[in-house]
C-alpha positions in Angstrom: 20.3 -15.3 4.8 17.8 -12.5 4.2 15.1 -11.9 6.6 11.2 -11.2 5.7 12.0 -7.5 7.0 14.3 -7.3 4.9 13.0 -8.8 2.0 10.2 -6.7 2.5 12.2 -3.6 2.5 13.4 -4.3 -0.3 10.4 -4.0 -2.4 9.5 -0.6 -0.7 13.0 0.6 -1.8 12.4 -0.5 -5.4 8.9 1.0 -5.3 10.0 4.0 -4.5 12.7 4.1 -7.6 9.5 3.9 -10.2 9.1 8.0 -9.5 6.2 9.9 -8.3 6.3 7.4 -5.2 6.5 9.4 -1.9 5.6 7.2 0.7 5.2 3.4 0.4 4.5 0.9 3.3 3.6 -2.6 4.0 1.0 -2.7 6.8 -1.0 -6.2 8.3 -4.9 -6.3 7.4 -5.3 -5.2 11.2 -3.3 -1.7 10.3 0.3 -3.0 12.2 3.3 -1.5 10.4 5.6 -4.2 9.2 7.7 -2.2 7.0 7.9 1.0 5.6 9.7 3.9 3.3 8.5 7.5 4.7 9.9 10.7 5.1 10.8 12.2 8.8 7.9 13.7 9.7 5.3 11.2 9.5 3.7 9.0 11.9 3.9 6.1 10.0 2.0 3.6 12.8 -0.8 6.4 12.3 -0.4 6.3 8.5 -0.6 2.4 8.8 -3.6 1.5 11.3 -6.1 4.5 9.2 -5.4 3.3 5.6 -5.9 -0.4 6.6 -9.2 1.5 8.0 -9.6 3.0 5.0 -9.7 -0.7 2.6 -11.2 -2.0 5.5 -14.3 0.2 5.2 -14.4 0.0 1.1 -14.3 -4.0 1.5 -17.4 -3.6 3.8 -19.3 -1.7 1.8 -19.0 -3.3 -1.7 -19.4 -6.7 0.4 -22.5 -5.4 1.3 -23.9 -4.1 -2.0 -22.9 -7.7 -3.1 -19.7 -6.3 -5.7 -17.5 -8.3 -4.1 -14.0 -6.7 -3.0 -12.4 -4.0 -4.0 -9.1 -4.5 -6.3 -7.8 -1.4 -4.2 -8.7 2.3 -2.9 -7.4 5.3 -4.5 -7.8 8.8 -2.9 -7.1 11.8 -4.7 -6.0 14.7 -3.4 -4.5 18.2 -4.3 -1.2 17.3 -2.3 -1.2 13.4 -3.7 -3.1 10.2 -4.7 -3.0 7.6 -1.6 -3.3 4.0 -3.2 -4.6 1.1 -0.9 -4.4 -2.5 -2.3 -4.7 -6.0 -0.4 -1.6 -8.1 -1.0 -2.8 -11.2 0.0 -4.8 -12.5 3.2 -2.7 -10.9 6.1 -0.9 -8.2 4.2 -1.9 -4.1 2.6 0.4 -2.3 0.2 -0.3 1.5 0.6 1.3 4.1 -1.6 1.4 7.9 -1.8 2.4 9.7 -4.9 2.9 13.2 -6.1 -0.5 14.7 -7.1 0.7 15.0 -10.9 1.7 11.1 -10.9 0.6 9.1 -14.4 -1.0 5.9 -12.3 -0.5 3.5 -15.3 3.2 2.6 -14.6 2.7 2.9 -10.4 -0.5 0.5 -11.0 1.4 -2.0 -12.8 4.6 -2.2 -10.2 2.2 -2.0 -7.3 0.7 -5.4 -8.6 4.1 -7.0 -9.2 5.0 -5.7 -5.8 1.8 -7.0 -4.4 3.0 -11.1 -6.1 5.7 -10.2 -4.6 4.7 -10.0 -0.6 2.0 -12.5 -0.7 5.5 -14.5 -1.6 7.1 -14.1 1.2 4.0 -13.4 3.8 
């Protein structure tokens, strides 16, 4: 029988197959790693708890301008473009790509990944 970790591994590992994908991870709303695909090097808890921060702050701040919530965060830089997106009530999805990465194809898997965890969490 396959475990949630393991389930949810598995759609960081296919994620990370679409290209351009560097760093993927599945993180609680409170910023708690629960599963992740990084290279050595990286502290992913610190990586986790500051982009749950991150959609944390965006969801305040369009709640308060009354525009609802965000469908996700995107932050561009010259190194990458770091994608935040809810994935259900208790869960984030939060994706770094390579700074040239077309968004069109990463978009559309991050949202099947997205049906995907609020499956199993």
């Amino acid at each position: 029988m396959t475990t949630t970790t393991e389930m949810l591994q598995e759609i960081l590992i296919e994620l990370k197959i679409v290209g351009s994908v560097e760093v993927c991870a599945i993180v609680s709303r409170d910023g708690l790693l629960m599963s992740s695909e990084m290279p050595q090097g990286i502290v992913a808890e610190t990586f986790a708890a500051m982009s749950a921060t991150m959609l944390g702050a965006a969801e305040t701040a369009t709640s308060e301008l009354n525009k609802g919530l965000p469908n996700r965060v995107i932050v561009e830089s010259k190194t990458g473009k770091l994608i935040c997106v809810g994935a259900g009530p208790k869960a984030l999805l939060i994706v770094m790509t390579e700074p040239d990465a077309g968004l069109g194809l990463i978009l559309l898997e991050i949202e099947k990944a997205v049906e995907r965890i609020k499956e199993i969490i």
